[in-house]
C-alpha positions, 0 to 999 in steps of 0.5 A: 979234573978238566973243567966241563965246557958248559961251565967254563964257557958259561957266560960272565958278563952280559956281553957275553950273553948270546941270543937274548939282546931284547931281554939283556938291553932291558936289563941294562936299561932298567939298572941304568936308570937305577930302576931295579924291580923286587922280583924278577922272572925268566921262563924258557926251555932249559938250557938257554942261560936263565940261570947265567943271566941271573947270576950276572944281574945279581952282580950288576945290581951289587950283590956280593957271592955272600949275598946271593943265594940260590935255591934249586925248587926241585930240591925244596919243594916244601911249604916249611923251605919256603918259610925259612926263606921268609925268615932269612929275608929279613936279615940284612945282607952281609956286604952288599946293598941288597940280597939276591935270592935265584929260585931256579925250576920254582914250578916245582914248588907246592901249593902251599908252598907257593902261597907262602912265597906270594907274602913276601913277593907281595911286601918284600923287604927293600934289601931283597931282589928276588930272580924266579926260574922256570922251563914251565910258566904255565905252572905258575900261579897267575899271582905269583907271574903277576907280581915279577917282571916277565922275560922270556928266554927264546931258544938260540938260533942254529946259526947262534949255536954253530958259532958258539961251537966253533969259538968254542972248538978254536979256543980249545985247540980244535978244528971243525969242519963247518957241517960238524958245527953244523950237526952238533949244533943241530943236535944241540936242539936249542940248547947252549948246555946240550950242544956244549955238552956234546961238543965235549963229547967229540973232542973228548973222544977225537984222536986229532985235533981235526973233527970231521962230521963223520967222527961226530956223527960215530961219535953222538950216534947221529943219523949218517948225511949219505943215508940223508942224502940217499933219501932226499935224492929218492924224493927227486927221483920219485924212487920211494923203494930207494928213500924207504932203504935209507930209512931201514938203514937208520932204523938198523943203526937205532938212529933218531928219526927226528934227527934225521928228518930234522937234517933231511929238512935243513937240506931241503930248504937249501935246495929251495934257496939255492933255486929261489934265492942265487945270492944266498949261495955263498953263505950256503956253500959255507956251511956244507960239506964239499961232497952236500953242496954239489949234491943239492945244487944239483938237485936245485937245477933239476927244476923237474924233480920232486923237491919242491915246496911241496915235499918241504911241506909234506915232511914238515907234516910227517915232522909234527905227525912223529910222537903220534906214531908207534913206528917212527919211520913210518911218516916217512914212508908215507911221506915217501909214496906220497911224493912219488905219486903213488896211490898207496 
């Protein structure tokens, strides 16, 4: 059975780590100096390599796969799985000078649980590190946070992503244009896992070695680049009707609105650096399809249209305004008749 990419990508190293300099060279630092804490905590948004980087700090503080451990809370939530722990604590590790214990999703953990938990966070054996893990800290207990070191996991740039997917693509055998890393990596949504996850998807499903956007967007459901286009295209011309037609075409294709006004918005800020800032052009025109380039430098020498900072600030209200809705297109339109100077 072929290997899943996430899994066979997945970092092994702290070299290979990506996206979390800040928290690796402190890690790095602290073992360098021989400073290793009894307790460690990594809060952030799933995906994004917590539980890698734990697995990778377990071996660089010496601690044999027969002395790690790792406890998924989601699964042992209870008060007597936290006990057992307690009384596995004491043992001596196996081969190694310490016992790492990785306690992944641990907000999931009860109450009692929790208190259970704090003893031996607080007087720990000295053979035990403990590596906490959670997408919600604000869940914790406030004693619980306090008595670990805190690094907090930020989500991978869309650049950070859309490298990963080529590297990875290349190593595979693939070639990607660089507007279908670009849109897997949008749809990633600052996950390494889900855009590794969705990159196996296409290749999976690609009848060549080639991948155009067009077979990602057919093949993660992905809202069209013409429709998106066809969209900003009316915000220029001040042709709500037409803009409102792109929008019905998503909606008729089930197409996700915040994905489309997600890569409505990207193109929008190329248009405003493209007008604004001429030295960014080359990495711009790198990074978009032949056909998306010359649309939007277009659209940024017509200093008279409406796409302006203005309609960026507009759609990036009806962007935050989208769960509130019961009809997800209709921010949009608002936004639309809005930018046209229509009254409505």
């Amino acid at each position: 059975m072929e290997q899943v990419l996430y899994r066979k990508y997945r970092s092994k190293n702290f070299k290979e780590v990506l996206g979390q300099e800040p928290i690796v060279k402190a890690l790095e630092g602290a073992l360098s100096l021989g400073r290793i804490s009894h307790a460690y905590l990594f809060a952030g948004s799933r995906g994004i390599g917590k539980t890698s980087v734990a697995r990778i700090l377990a071996r660089e503080i010496g601690a044999s796969q027969n002395d790690t451990y790792e406890i998924d809370a989601a699964s042992h939530t209870g008060v007597d799985d936290i006990r057992e722990l307690n009384d596995a604590v004491r043992t001596f590790p196996f081969e190694s000078k310490y016992k790492v214990y990785i306690i992944d999703e641990v907000h999931m953990l009860s109450k009692s649980a929790f208190n259970a938990l704090l003893k031996t966070l607080e007087e720990p054996p000295a053979h035990v590190v403990f590596i906490l893990a959670t997408t919600e800290i604000e869940k914790l207990p406030e004693t619980v946070v306090s008595r670990c070191q805190v690094f907090q996991f930020k989500k991978p740039s869309q650049e950070i992503l859309r490298e990963m997917v080529l590297r990875i693509a290349k190593k595979e055998g693939f070639t990607l244009e660089p507007s279908s890393a670009d849109l897997i990596a949008l749809l990633g949504d600052g996950s390494f896992r889900d855009t590794q996850g969705i990159l196996q998807k296409v290749i999976t499903s690609s009848a060549d070695k080639k991948i155009s956007v067009k077979e990602v967007e057919a093949m993660t459901g992905a809202p069209q680049g013409t429709l998106v286009n066809a969209f900003i295209e009316a915000i220029d011309q001040k042709k709500p009707a037409d803009g409102m037609k792109a929008v019905a075409k998503v909606v008729e294709q089930n197409g996700d609105m915040k994905v489309f006004l997600k890569l409505t918005l990207r193109k929008l800020r190329f248009v405003l650096l493209l007008r604004y800032a001429v030295d960014m052009e080359k990495g711009i025109k790198e990074e978009l399809s032949p056909d998306d380039f010359a649309l939007l430098k277009k659209i940024a020498e017509h200093k008279e249209g409406a796409v302006n900072s203005a309609a960026l600030l507009e759609l990036l209200t009806a962007y935050d305004n989208l769960s509130f809705y019961v009809i997800p297109e209709l921010p949009l339109e608002l936004a639309l008749i809005k930018l046209s100077g229509e009254k409505g």
